[in-house]
SELUM-940084 format. One line per 3 residues: number of its first residue (from 1); their letters; for each residue y, x negated, z negated of N, C-alpha, C. Coordinates in steps of 0.05 Angstrom, whole numbers, plus 5000, padded with zeros to 4 digits. Layout:
# residues N
NUM = A = Y,X,Z,Y,X,Z,Y,X,Z  ...
# end
This chain:
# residues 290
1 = XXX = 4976,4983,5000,5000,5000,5000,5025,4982,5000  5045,4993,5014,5076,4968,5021,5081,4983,4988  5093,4959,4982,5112,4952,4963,5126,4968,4955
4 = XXX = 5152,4975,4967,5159,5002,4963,5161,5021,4965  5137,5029,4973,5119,5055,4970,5110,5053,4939  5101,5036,4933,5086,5036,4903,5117,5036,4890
7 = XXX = 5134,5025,4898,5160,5032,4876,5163,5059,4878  5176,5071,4904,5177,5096,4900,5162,5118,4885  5136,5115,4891,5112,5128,4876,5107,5123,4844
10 = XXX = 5112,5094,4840,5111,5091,4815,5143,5109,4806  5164,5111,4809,5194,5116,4805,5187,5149,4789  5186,5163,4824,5163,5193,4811,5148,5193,4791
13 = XXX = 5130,5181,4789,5110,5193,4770,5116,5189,4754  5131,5158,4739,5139,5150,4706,5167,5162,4704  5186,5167,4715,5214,5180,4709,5217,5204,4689
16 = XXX = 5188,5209,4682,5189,5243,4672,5204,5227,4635  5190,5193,4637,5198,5183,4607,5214,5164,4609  5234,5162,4637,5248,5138,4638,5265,5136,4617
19 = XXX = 5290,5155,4616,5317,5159,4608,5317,5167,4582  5341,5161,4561,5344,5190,4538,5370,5182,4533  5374,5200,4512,5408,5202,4514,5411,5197,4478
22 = XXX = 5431,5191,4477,5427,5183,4441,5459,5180,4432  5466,5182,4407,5496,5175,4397,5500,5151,4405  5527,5140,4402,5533,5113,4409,5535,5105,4376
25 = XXX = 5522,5078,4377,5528,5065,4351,5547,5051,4342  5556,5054,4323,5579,5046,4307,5584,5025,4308  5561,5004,4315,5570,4971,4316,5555,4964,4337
28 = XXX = 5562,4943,4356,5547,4932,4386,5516,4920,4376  5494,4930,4397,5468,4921,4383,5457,4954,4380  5427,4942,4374,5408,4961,4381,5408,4981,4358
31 = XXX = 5404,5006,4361,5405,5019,4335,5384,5040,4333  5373,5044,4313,5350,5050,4311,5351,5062,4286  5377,5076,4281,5378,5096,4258,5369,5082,4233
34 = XXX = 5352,5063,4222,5338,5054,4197,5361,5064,4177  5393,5064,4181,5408,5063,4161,5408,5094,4145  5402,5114,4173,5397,5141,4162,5371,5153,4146
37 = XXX = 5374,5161,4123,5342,5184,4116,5336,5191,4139  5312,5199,4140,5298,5216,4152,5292,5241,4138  5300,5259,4161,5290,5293,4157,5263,5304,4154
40 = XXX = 5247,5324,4140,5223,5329,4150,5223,5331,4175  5189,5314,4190,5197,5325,4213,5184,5363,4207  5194,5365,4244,5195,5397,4249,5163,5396,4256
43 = XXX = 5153,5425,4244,5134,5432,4251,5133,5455,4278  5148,5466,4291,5156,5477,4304,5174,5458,4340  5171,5461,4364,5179,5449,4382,5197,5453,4385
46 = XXX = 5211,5485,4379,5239,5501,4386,5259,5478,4363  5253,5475,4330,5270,5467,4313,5269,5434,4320  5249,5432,4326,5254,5394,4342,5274,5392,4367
49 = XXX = 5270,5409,4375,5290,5410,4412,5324,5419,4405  5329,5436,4387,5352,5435,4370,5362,5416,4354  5350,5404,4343,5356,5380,4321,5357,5360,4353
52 = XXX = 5351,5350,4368,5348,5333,4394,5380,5333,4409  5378,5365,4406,5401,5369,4426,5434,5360,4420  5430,5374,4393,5452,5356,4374,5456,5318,4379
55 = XXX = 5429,5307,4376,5434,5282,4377,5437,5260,4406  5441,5287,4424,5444,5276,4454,5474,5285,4463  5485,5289,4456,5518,5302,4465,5543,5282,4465
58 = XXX = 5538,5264,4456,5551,5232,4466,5542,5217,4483  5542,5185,4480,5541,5172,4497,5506,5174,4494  5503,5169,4529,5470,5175,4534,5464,5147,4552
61 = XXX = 5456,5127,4542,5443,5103,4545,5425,5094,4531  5411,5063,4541,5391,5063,4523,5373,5035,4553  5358,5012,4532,5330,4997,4555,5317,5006,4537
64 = XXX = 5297,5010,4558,5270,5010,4549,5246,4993,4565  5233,4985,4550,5205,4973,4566,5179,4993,4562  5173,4983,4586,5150,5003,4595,5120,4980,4601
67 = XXX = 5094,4994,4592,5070,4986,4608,5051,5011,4606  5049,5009,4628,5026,5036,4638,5016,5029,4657  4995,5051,4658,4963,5031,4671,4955,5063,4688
70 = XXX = 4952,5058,4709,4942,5080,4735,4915,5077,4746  4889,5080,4738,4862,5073,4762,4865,5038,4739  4868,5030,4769,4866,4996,4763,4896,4982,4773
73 = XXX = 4918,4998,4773,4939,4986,4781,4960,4993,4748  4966,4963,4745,4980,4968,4710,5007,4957,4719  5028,4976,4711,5057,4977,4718,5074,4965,4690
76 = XXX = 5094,4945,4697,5102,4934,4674,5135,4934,4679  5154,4928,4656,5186,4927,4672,5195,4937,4646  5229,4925,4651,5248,4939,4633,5274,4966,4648
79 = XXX = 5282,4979,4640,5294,5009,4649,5319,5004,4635  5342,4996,4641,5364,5005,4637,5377,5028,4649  5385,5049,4635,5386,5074,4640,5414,5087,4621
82 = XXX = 5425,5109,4643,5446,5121,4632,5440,5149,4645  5436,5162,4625,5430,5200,4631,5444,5220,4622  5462,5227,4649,5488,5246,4652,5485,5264,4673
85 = XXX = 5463,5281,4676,5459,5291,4698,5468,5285,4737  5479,5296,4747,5493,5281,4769,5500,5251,4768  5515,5239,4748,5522,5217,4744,5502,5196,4732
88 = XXX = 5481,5200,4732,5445,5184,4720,5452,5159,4736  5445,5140,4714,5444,5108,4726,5421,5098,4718  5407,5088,4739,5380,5069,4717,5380,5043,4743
91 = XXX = 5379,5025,4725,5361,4999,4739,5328,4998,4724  5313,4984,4740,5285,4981,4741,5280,4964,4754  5270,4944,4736,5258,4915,4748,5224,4920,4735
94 = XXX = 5214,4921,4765,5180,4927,4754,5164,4911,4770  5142,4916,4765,5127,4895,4773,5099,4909,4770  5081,4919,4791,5074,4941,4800,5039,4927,4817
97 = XXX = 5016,4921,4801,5000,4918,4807,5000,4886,4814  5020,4862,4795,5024,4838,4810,5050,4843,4831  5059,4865,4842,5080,4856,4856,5103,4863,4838
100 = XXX = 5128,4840,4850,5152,4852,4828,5176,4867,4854  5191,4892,4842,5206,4902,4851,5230,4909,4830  5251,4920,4849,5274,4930,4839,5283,4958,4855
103 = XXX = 5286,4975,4838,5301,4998,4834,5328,5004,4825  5339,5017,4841,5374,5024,4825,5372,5053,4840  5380,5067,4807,5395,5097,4816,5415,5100,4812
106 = XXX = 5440,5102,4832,5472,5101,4825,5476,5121,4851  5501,5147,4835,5516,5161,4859,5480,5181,4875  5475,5190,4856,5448,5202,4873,5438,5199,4898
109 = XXX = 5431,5167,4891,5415,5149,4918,5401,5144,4906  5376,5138,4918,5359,5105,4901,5359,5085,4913  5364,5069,4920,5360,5040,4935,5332,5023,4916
112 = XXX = 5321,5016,4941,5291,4998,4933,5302,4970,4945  5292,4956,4926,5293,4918,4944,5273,4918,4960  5272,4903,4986,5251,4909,5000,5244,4871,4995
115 = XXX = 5224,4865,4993,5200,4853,4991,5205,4826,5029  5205,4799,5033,5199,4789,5058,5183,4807,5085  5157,4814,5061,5130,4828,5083,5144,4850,5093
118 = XXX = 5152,4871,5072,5158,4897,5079,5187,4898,5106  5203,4877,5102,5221,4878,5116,5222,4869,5150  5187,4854,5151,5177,4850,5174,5160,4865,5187
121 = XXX = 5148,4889,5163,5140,4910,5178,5160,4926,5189  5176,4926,5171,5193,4959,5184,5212,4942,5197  5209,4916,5206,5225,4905,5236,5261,4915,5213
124 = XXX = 5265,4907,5196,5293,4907,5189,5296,4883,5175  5334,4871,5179,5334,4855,5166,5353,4864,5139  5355,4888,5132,5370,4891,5105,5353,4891,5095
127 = XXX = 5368,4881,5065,5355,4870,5029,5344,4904,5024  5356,4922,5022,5354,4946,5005,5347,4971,5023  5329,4992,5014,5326,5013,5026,5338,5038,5022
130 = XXX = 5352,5064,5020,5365,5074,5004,5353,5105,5010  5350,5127,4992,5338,5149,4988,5361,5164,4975  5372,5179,4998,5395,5202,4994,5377,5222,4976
133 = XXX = 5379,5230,4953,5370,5256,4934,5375,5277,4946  5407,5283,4955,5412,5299,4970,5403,5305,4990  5390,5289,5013,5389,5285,5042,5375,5309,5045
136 = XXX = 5383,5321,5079,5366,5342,5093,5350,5334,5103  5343,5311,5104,5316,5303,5123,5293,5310,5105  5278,5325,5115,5256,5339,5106,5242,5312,5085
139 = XXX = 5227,5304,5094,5215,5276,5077,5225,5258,5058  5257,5263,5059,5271,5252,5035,5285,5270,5020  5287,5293,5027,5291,5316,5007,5281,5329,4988
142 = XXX = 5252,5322,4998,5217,5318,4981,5229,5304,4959  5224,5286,4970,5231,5264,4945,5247,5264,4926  5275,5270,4940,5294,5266,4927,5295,5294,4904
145 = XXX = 5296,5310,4913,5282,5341,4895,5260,5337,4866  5245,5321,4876,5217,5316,4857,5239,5293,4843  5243,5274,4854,5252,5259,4832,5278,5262,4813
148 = XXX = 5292,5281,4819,5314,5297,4813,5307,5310,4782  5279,5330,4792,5272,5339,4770,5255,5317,4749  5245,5294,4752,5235,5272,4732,5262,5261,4724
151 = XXX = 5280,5254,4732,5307,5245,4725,5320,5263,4711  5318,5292,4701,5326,5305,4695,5312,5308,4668  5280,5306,4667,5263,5307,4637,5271,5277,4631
154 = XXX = 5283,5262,4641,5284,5238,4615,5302,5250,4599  5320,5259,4589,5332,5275,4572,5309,5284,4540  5308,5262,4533,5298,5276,4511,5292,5304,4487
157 = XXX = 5316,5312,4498,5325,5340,4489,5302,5357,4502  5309,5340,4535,5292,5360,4562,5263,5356,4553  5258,5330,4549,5225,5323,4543,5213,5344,4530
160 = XXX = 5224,5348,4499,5221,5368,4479,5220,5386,4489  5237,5397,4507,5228,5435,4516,5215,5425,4535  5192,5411,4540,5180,5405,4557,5158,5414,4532
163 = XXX = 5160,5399,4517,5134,5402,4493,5141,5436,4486  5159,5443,4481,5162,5482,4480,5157,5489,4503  5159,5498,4523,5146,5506,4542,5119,5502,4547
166 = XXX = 5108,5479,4550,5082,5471,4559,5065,5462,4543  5073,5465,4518,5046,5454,4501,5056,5447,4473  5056,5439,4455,5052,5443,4429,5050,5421,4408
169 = XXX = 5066,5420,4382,5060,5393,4372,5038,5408,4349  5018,5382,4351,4994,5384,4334,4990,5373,4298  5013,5359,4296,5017,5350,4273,5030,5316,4274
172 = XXX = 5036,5326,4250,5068,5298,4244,5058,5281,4220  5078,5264,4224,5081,5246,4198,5098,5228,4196  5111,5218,4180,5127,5204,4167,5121,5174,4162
175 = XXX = 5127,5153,4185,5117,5129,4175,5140,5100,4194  5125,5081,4191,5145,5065,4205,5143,5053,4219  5167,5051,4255,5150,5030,4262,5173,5006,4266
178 = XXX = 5160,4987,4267,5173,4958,4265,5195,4963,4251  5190,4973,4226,5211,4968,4195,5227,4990,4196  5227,5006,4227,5242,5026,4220,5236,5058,4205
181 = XXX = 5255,5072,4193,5234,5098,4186,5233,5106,4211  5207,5133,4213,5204,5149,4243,5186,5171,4226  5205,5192,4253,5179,5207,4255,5160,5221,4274
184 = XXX = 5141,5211,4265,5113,5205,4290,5099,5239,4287  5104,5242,4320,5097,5271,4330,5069,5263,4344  5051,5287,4335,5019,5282,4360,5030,5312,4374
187 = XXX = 5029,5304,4400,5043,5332,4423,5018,5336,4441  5020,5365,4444,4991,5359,4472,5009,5379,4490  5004,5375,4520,5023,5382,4540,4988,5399,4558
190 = XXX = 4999,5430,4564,4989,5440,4581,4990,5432,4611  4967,5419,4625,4977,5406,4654,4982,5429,4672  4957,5451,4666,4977,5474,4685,5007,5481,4686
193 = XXX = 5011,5489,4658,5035,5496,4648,5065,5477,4669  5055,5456,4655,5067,5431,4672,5069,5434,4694  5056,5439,4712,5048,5437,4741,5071,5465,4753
196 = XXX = 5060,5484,4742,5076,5509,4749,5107,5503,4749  5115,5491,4720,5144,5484,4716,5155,5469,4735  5140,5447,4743,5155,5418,4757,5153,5432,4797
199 = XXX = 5128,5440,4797,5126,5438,4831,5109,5473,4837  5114,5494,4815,5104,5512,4822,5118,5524,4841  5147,5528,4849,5158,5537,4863,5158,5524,4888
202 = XXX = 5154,5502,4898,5152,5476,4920,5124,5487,4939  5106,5497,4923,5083,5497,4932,5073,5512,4952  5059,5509,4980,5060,5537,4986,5025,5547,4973
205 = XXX = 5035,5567,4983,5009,5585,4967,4983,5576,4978  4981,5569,5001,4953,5564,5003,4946,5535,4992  4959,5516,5000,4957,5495,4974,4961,5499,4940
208 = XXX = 4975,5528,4932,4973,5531,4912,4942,5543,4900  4938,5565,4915,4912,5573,4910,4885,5550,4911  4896,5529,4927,4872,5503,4921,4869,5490,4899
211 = XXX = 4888,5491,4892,4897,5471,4853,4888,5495,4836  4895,5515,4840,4887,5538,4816,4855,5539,4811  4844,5540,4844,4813,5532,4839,4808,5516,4829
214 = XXX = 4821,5495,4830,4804,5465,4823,4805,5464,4789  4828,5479,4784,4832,5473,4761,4822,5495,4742  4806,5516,4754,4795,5543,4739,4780,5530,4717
217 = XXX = 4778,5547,4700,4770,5546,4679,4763,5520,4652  4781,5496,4663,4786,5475,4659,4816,5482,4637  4804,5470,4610,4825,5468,4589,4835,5443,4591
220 = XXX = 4861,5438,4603,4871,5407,4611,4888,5402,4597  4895,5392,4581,4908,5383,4566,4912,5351,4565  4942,5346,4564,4950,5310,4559,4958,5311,4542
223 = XXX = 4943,5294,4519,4963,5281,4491,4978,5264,4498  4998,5269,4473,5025,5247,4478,5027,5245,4448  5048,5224,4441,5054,5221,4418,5081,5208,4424
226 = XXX = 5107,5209,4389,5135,5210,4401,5140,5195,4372  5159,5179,4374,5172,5173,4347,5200,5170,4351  5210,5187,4335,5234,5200,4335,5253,5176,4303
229 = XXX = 5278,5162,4301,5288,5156,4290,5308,5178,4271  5317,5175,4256,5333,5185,4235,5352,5208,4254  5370,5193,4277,5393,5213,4295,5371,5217,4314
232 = XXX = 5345,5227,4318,5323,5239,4338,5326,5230,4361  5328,5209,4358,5327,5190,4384,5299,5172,4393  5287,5167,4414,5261,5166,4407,5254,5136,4403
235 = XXX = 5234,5125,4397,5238,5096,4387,5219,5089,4404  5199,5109,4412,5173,5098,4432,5166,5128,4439  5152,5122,4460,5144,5146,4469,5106,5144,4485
238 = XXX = 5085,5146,4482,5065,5151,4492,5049,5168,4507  5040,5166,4528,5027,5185,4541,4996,5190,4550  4978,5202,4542,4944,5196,4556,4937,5210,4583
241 = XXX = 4938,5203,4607,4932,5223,4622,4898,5223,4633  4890,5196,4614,4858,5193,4625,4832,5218,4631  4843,5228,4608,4819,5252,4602,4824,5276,4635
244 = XXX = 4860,5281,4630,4862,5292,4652,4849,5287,4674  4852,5263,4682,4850,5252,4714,4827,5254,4720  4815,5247,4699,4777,5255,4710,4763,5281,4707
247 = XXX = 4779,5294,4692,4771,5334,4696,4775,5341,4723  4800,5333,4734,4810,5342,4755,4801,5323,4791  4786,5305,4784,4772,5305,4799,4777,5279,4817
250 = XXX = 4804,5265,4809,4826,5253,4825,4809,5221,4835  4822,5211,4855,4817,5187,4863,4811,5160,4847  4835,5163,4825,4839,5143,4802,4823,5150,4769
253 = XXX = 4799,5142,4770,4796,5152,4751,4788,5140,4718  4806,5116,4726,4797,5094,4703,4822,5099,4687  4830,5085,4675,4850,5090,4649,4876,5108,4660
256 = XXX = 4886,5119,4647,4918,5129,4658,4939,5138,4631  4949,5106,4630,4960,5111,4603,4988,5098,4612  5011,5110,4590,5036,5091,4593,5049,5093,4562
259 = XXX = 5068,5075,4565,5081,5071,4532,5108,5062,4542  5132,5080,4525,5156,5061,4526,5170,5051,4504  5186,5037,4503,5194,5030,4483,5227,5027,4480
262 = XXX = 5239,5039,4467,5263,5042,4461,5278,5022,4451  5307,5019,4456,5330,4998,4447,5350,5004,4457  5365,4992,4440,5400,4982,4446,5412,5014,4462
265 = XXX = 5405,5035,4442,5414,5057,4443,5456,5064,4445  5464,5073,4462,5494,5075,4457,5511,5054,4483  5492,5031,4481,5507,5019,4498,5518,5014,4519
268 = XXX = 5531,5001,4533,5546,5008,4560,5518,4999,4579  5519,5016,4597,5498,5009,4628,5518,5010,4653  5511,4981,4668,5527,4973,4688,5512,4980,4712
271 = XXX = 5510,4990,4729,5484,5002,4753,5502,5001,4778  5506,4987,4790,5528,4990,4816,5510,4988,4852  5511,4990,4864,5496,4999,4896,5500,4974,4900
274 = XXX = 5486,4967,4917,5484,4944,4936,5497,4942,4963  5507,4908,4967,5533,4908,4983,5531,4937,5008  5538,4942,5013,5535,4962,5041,5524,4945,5067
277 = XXX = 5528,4925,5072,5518,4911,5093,5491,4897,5092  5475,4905,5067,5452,4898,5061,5432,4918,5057  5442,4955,5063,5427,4974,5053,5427,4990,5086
280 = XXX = 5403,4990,5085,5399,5013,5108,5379,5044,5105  5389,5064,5119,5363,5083,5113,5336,5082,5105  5321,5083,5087,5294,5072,5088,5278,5099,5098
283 = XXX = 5285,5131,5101,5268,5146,5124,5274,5133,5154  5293,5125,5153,5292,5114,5183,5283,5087,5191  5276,5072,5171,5261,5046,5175,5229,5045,5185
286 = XXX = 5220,5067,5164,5194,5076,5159,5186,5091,5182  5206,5106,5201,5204,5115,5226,5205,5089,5252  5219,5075,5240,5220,5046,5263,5198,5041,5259
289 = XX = 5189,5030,5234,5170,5007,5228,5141,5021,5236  5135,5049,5241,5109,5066,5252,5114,5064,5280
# end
């Protein structure tokens, strides 16, 4: 698979935990609430997604590092990210089965770094590829749509009514991680549920009626788990999709796990486009380069 195809693909599928939004801290440097008590946590998803929402209404930045594991391809990188709906900034430096790439979302584009190889297949000599969100071209409107809505659940607030809507926390507790207090949520997420939410409307029906079969009478469920700091900001975030992937029948059916890890909450994120004389269409490359 080219290079940035696996970026793009990788971009989709992990964005649902890229981003979150958090207070700005009072002094430069990573914050991680330790200075605040902690609340019971909520036994309920509705009183967690309220208590969330409150602590997302300032400044919304934040890196995180990420490693997650797909089949046999394990995705690694740091996410500098700023989540303001329309105005969403993230850089992503990953490194994607052994290969390394770069991602920037600024001004609802994505631009991909393209790779030596990739730039001699698709016969171009610009550095960057770029993916209008907006665009009418059928094939990048796909995209840009699907990734719109994963750019939109990094919102932690969003995550949480992700867990109210689709599935349920199973039980909490109160503990610490790396010195900080937290509180550690076990969540399990309905994949139907999910599925309906994110791409039920996208679908047409006769591809919908194919997934409904496949998925009959199959209780699918993904655990996750969340640790939330003092101002409910998340400190890490985990996901299992293993169990899923092999109910459902899929290609990849060896581990499917990811983890992120939270920092330097508040702070400023610099995300700027690439020179213009180095970025060209990447649907229209991908049409050259075939």
């Amino acid at each position: 698979m080219r290079a940035s195809i696996k970026l793009t693909a990788a971009a989709a599928a992990l964005a649902l935990l890229v981003t979150g939004c958090g207070t700005r801290p009072s002094e430069p440097g990573g914050n991680k609430g330790g200075e605040l008590a902690l609340a019971t946590p909520f036994a309920d998803a509705l009183g967690l997604v309220e208590a969330a929402k409150q602590g997302t209404r300032k400044s919304k930045s934040s890196k995180a590092t990420l490693d997650a594991t797909r089949g046999g391809t394990r995705v690694t990188g740091t996410l500098l990210t700023y989540y303001d709906g329309a105005a969403s900034k993230v850089e992503a430096n990953l490194t994607i089965g052994g290969e390394a790439g770069i991602l920037r979302l600024v001004d609802q584009t994505l631009f991909i770094k393209l790779p030596a190889a990739e730039k001699a297949q698709l016969k171009t000599d610009k550095n960057w590829g770029k993916i209008d969100l907006n665009s009418e071209d059928p094939q990048a409107k796909a995209m840009g749509k699907a990734m719109l809505k994963s750019f939109e659940m990094g919102d932690p607030a969003k995550l949480l009514e992700l867990v109210e809507k689709t599935g349920r926390i199973t039980r909490s507790e109160q503990t610490r991680l790396d010195g900080v207090p937290a509180n550690h949520y076990f969540v399990e997420f309905d994949a139907m549920k999910q599925f309906n939410l994110f791409f039920g409307e996208d679908v047409p029906a006769d591809q919908r009626a194919k997934i409904e079969k496949r998925l009959e009478g199959k209780d699918l469920r993904i655990p996750a788990e969340l640790w939330l700091n003092a101002e409910q900001l998340p400190l890490k975030v985990t996901m299992d999709m293993t169990s899923f992937m092999k109910s459902v029948g899929g290609r990849d059916t060896g581990e499917a796990k990811s983890t992120y890890v939270y920092s330097d909450w508040g702070l400023p994120v610099e995300v700027t486009p690439p020179p213009a004389a180095e970025v060209g269409d990447y649907a229209e490359m991908v049409k050259q380069g075939n």
